[in-house]
N, C-alpha and C positions, 0 to 999 in steps of 0.2 A: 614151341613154348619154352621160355624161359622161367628157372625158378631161382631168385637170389637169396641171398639170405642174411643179415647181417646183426650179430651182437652187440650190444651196448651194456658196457660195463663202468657203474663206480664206485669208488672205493671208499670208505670210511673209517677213521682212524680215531682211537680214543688214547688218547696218553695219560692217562689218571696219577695220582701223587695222594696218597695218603700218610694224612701228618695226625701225631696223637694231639688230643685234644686242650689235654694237661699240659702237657710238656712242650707240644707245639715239636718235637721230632719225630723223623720217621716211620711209619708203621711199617714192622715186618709180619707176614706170614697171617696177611686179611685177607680173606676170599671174596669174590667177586664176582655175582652173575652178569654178566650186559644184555641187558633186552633192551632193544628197539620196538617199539609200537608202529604198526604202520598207518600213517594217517587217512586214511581215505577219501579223503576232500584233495587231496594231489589230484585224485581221478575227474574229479568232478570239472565239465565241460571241455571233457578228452575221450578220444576214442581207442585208448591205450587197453582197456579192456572188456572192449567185448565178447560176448559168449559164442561157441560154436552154437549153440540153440537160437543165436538171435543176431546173426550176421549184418543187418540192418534190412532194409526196403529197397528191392529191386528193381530196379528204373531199365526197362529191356532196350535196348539197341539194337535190338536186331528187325534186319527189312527182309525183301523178300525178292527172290529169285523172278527173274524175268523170261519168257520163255523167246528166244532170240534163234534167228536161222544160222543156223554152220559159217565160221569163218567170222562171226563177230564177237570177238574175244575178248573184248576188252570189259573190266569191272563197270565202267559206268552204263554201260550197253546193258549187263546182265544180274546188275545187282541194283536195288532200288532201296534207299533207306540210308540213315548217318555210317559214313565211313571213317569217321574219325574215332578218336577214344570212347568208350561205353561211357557216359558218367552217372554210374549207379551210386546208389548210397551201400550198396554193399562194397565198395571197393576199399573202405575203411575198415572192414574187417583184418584183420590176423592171424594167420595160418599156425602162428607163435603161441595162441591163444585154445588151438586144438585140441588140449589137454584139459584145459584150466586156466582159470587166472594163473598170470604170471610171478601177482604180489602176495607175499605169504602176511595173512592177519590173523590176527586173534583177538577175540572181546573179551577171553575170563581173566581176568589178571593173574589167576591163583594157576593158571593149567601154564606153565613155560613150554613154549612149541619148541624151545634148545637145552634140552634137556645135557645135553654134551656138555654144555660152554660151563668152563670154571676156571678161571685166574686168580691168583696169588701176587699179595704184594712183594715185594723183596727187600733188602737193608736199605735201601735209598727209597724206599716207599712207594716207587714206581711201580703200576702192576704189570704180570708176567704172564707167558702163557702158562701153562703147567704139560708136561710132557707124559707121555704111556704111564710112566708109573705115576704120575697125581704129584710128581714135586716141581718146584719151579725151574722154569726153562730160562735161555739166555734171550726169548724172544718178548720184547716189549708188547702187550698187548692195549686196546684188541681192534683187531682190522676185521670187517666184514666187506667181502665182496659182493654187489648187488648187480645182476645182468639183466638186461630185457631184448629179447630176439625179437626181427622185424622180421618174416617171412611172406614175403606176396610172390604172384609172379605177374608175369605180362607176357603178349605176344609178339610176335615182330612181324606180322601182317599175310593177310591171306593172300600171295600174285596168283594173278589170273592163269588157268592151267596152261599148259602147252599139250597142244593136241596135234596128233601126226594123221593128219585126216589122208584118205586116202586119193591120190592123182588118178583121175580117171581117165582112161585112153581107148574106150569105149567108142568102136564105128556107129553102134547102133544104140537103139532106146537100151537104158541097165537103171540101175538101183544104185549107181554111186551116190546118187543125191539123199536116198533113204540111210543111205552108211555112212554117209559123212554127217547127218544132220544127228543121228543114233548116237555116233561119238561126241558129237558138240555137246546135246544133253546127258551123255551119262557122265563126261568129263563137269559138266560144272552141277550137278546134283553131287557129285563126289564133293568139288568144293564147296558148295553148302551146305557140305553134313560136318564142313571141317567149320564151320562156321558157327556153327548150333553148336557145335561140342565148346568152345569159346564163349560163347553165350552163356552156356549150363554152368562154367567156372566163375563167370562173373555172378551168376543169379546165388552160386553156391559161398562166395562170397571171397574180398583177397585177392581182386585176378584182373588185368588192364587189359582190355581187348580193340585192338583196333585191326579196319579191313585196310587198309590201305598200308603196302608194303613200307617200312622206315623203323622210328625209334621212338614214333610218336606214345606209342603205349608204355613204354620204358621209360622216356622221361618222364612221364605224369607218374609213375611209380616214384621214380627217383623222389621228383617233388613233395609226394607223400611223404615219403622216405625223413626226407628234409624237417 
């Protein structure tokens, strides 16, 4: 199992200039809140934030185990069902979303969620940061950084086990056929339980699962991703 992870960040820059109104020259030493609202119709017909309570509708891919005689190894012999990527609607989930929304809102206008933030104009009217003690800094403000983490993961596929059955060299009637056929099935019930645990990450929501050994499950992340 593979778990990638990747942040998206951008940047937001306000250069503000306050001029007196009278006189039409620079203001010094005007204070400044910046609030951003965040609009919520961004979200709207995106799957940027869904709830861990509601990961989507789970669409199962998973088939079912074949009961096959010793020495027939191969997955299409012992596995019956889509081998290719799961495609549930849970796979648009967010593992980034685990916490909480990502996007920070607010509806009172009167409650400021950045109680911190306060700049200061300066003699060229430009406003500034303001530094520890509350007087202005040499830094133009104001820049807010905004990040949104993508975290899924995906498989890289289930191969068929390798089983070291035993050679039998037996003169007479034995049980090697009961030993060897004992190992066939407890070797591929082991890989169907690794199977269902792949399953459980997709139904749980954020997870690309494919049986068939490659990168099929990782690109259709990537694609996500995209």
């Amino acid at each position: 199992m593979k778990i990638p992870l990747k942040t998206i960040t951008a940047t937001y820059n306000i250069n503000l200039l306050k001029y007196d109104s009278e006189t039409g020259k620079p203001l010094a030493d005007s204070h400044w809140d910046i609030l951003e609202k965040f609009d919520d119709t961004q979200l709207d017909n995106t799957e940027l934030d869904r709830k861990p309570d509601a990961p989507g509708t789970y669409e199962s891919g998973l088939g079912n185990l074949n009961q096959t005689a010793w020495g027939d190894d191969e997955i299409v012999f012992n596995y019956s069902g889509n081998k290719g990527v799961t495609e549930s609607d849970t796979n648009k989930y967010n593992w980034g979303n685990d916490v909480g929304s990502q996007f920070e809102t607010w509806d009172d206008p009167y409650r400021d969620p950045c109680k911190r933030d306060d700049n200061v104009t300066g003699r060229d009217g430009l406003l500034y940061e303001i530094d520890s003690s509350g007087n202005k800094s040499e830094t133009p403000a104001h820049t807010d950084i905004k990040g949104y983490t993508y975290h899924k993961g995906y498989c890289t596929g289930h191969p068929a086990p390798e089983i070291e059955y035993l050679e039998c060299e037996c003169e007479e009637e034995c049980d090697c056929e009961e030993i060897n056929q004992q190992l066939h099935d407890e070797a591929w019930a082991a890989w169907y339980e690794e199977v269902k645990k792949c399953e459980k990450l997709v139904e749980e929501g954020g997870f690309f699962h494919c049986i068939e050994p490659g990168d099929a499950a990782k690109e259709a992340m990537e694609a996500d991703r995209d």
